[in-house]
Steps between C-alpha positions, in 0.01 A plus 500: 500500500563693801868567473650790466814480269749735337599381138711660278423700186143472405373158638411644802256697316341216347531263837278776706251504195506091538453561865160696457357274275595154637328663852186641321494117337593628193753170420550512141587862486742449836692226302532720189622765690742279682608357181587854358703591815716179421611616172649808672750323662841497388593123708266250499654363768495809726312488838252784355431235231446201785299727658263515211491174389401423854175720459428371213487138663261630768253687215469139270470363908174768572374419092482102590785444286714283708705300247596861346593610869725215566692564209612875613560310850707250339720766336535699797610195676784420242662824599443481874315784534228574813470148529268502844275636252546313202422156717252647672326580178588153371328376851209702477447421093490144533316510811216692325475254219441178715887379443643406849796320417599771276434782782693252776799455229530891491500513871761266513711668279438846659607395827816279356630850400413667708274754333230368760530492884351266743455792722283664250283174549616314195531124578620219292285250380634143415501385124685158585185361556326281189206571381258210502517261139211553279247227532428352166219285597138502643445493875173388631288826537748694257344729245786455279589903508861491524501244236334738282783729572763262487379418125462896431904496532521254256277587251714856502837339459310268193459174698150453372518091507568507852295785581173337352554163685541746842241704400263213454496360831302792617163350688167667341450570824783747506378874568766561229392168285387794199835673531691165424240398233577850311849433456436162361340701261840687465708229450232337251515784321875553482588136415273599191136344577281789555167301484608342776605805721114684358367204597640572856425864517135386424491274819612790709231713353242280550607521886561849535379700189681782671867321477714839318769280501357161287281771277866666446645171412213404295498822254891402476478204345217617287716776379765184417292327326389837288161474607452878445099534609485315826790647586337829459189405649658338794720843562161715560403206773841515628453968491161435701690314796526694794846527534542684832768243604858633322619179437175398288562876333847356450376198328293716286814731379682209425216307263434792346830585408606212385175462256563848366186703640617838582175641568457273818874514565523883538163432729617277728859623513355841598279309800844324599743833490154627734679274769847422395591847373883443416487119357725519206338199300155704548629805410663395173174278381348766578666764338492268142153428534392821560739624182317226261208607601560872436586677816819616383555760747390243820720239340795746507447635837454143651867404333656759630339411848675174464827647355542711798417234755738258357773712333748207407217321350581502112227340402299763642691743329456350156104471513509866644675602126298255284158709640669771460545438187100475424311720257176277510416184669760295599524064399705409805468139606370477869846369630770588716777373251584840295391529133767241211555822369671675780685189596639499146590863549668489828698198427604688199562808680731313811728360209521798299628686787718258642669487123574833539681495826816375540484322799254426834616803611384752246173271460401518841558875478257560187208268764525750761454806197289375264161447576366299248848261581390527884129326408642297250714304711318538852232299322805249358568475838196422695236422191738395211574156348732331763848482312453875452437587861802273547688684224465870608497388886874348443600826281375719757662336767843533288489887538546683823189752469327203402610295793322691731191464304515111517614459830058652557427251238649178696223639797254494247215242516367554150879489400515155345718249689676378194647854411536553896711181520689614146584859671529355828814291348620800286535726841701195670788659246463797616736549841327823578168308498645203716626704736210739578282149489296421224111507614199304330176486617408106457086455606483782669806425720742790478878338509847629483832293330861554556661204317825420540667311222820248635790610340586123428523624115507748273361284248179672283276183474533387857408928584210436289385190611486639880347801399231272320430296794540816738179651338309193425496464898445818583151489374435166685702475836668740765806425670672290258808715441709296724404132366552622145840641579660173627353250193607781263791454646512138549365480079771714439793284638391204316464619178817775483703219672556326147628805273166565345416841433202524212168414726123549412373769761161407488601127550763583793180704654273181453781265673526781798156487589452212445808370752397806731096286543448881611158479380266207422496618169806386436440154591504353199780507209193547236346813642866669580602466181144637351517800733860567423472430125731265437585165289455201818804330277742809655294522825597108517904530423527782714348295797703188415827649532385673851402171588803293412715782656307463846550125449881494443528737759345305767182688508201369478232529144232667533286454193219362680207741598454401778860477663555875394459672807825703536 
């Protein structure tokens, strides 16, 4: 923070206080400090305010926190503002973290806007290029590594059938043979036969006696199968490790947290903050452990820590007031998911408030004054029960302070993509939003929206049915707008042509996309009509009478899959 920079009122104050301490390394203090010089700002859209946010991106940048730096880029970059630096941060972030194609997309996009110059030694780098097809089998001399990977995906997005028959195809020989047989352990354990997946841990063992990750495993499924002694037992072995490596101390926060041990938890989560200093998932087991096992005051000041470093966090928020709370000891459960209780009372709390406002408006007014509102639904956005994040999201969206705060939320990774795609279609009513460009941030890929709606009719249920398929899309393609515009229009023809006015939008949107074959996705009449939500029986009459229309007319049916190319 080398800049010198004039602010109004009395965030300049607090920006040359941040200045000091992000230079003498002092990053939690320089993002509080930054923080506080926000809130004196009359317009959060003012370029004093840009300016801040963008030091705020390069403090989380100097702490290691890339994901939170991204998302101050991203917002900067939905209102235009220093964008050679804003993609050159984006560059440089992705870079550091080992993500190429991520970095070379951000290039890409600098220079097609011209916020980067090829004179300043930027050059493009070419996407179009394929990246090679996973291999899926053995090759002669193949140690059966990116298998092992391949099967890691799967067993994250629940495949585990598929995943084990992967998984097992890994030679003994395999430098990584141990790895794969520890998560057939996992998935033993998780399809419900833990003998099994001990009886796997105890192979490892037997090779490596060393192996954090199998002992981890191991003292799991003891601790499913209640087994209350050897777990206990097996914890000391696991506390005499040496665990200089951070992912093994990793390992070791995670198995002890999830058996309940807060003694060893507030150990090795103190070991792990040694290195990783501003890890929020550290800092909050950390902060609970150290509360139930006394150390009020350390369990307070760590919460804060993590309250300051991620502000927006509600979660954070709410287990910085539950220890707060504390007289004695405290009874937290070792998890990241905030206590029933306060769940109970924030969800009570959001619809208390919104009863007493009388519209979006005046709601999203009492979020932006009321504290306890301000956690309450910053946690229903990002931590809450889906069809409340979707709930408040779509409210929020409704009002125009609100707006403003959603429009972040749709560049928010930890923003969850069902209540990004239920805002995302909320804004397409907005004209103010269309025309400025609606942005979301879609894996990382930062991507603007001007949709244009053809004014073939006025009708409500074919407007809903293209704003349905507009947003469905937009978290799966690019470049579509033109291709959905002429079979909207085409659908639209055929099925006004008759006198018909009563249609089923989320039908109409299932016949679109699938006509439009804009996305393999939509290949089938099945899956359109399961994505969409709608009965196959009005899917089905809808496509009939486009198809007899085409017919009569001359033109040509397309029903077929495969023939669908236009």
């Amino acid at each position: 923070m080398g800049k010198v920079l004039k602010f109004e009122s009395n965030a300049g104050y607090y920006y040359e206080l941040a200045a000091a301490a992000s230079d003498a390394g002092d990053f939690v203090s320089a993002l509080d400090l930054l923080f506080t010089a926000k809130r004196f700002l009359d317009d959060p859209l003012s370029d004093d305010d840009a300016e801040l946010r963008l030091e705020i991106a390069e403090v989380y940048a100097r702490m290691g926190l890339f994901d939170e730096s991204n998302k101050y880029y991203f917002r900067l970059a939905a209102d235009d503002y220093c964008l050679d630096e804003v993609f050159y941060g984006l560059i440089k972030n992705y870079a550091v973290t080992d993500r190429p194609e991520l970095a070379a997309y951000y290039l890409n996009l600098g220079l097609e806007s011209g916020a980067l110059d090829t004179e300043d030694g930027f050059e493009a780098i070419d996407l179009s290029a394929a990246p090679p097809a996973p291999r899926l089998r053995l090759d002669k001399g193949n140690d059966g590594g990116y298998i092992l990977d391949f099967a890691k995906q799967l067993l994250g997005g629940r495949d585990s059938g598929y995943a084990r028959q992967m998984i097992e195809t890994v030679p003994k020989s395999s430098p990584r043979y141990l790895e794969a047989v520890n998560y057939l352990a996992i998935i033993d354990m998780s399809e419900g036969d833990v003998d099994a997946g001990i009886v796997r841990c105890d192979e490892i063992l037997r090779r490596d006696k060393n192996n954090v990750t199998a002992l981890c495993t191991k003292i799991l499924g003891l601790d499913m199968q209640n087994r209350r002694d050897d777990v206990k037992k097996l914890l000391a072995e696991l506390d005499a490790f040496d665990l200089s490596s951070y992912a093994d101390r990793l390992k070791t926060v995670m198995c002890a947290s999830q058996v309940g041990d807060s003694v060893l938890t507030e150990k090795h989560t103190d070991a792990a903050l040694a290195q990783m200093p501003y890890e929020r998932d550290l800092l909050v087991l950390n902060a609970l452990s150290a509360a139930n096992n006394g150390n009020r005051q350390k369990a307070k000041d760590v919460i804060i820590r993590a309250s300051v470093i991620y502000p927006e966090d509600g979660a954070a928020r709410c287990f910085a007031r539950e220890i707060d709370r504390l007289e004695g000891r405290g009874e937290f459960a070792l998890s990241l998911e905030i206590p029933a209780a306060a769940k109970a009372e924030y969800v009570e709390y959001i619809e208390k408030r919104y009863n007493q406002s009388g519209d979006a408006e005046e709601f999203a007014c009492a979020v932006f004054t009321d504290d306890l509102l301000y956690e309450a639904v910053t946690w229903a956005l990002y931590g809450g029960v889906l069809p409340l994040s979707v709930k408040v999201g779509v409210l929020l969206a409704k009002s125009e302070i609100g707006y403003y705060y959603m429009r972040e939320a749709l560049l928010d990774s930890d923003f969850p993509v069902v209540a990004k795609k239920a805002v995302f279609y909320e804004l397409l009513g907005n004209a103010e939003a269309v025309d400025e460009g609606i942005q979301i941030v879609v894996g990382e890929k930062f991507q603007r929206f001007r949709p244009s709606v053809p004014a073939v009719t006025d009708n409500a249920a074919f407007l809903s049915a293209y704003k349905q398929v507009y947003c469905t899309l937009a978290f799966i393609e690019s470049g579509f707008d033109r291709k959905l515009n002429i079979w909207y229009k085409k659908v639209a023809a055929a099925l006004l042509h008759g006198g018909r006015k009563r249609f089923k939008p989320a039908a109409l949107a299932a016949v679109i996309a699938y006509k439009s074959g804009i996305n393999k996705i939509f290949l089938q009449d099945s899956y359109c009509c399961e994505v969409f939500d709608c009965q196959i029986k009005d899917f089905m009459l809808y496509l009939n009478i486009i198809d007899k229309k085409r017919a009569n007319s001359g033109g040509k049916k397309t029903t077929e899959t495969a023939k669908r190319s236009e």
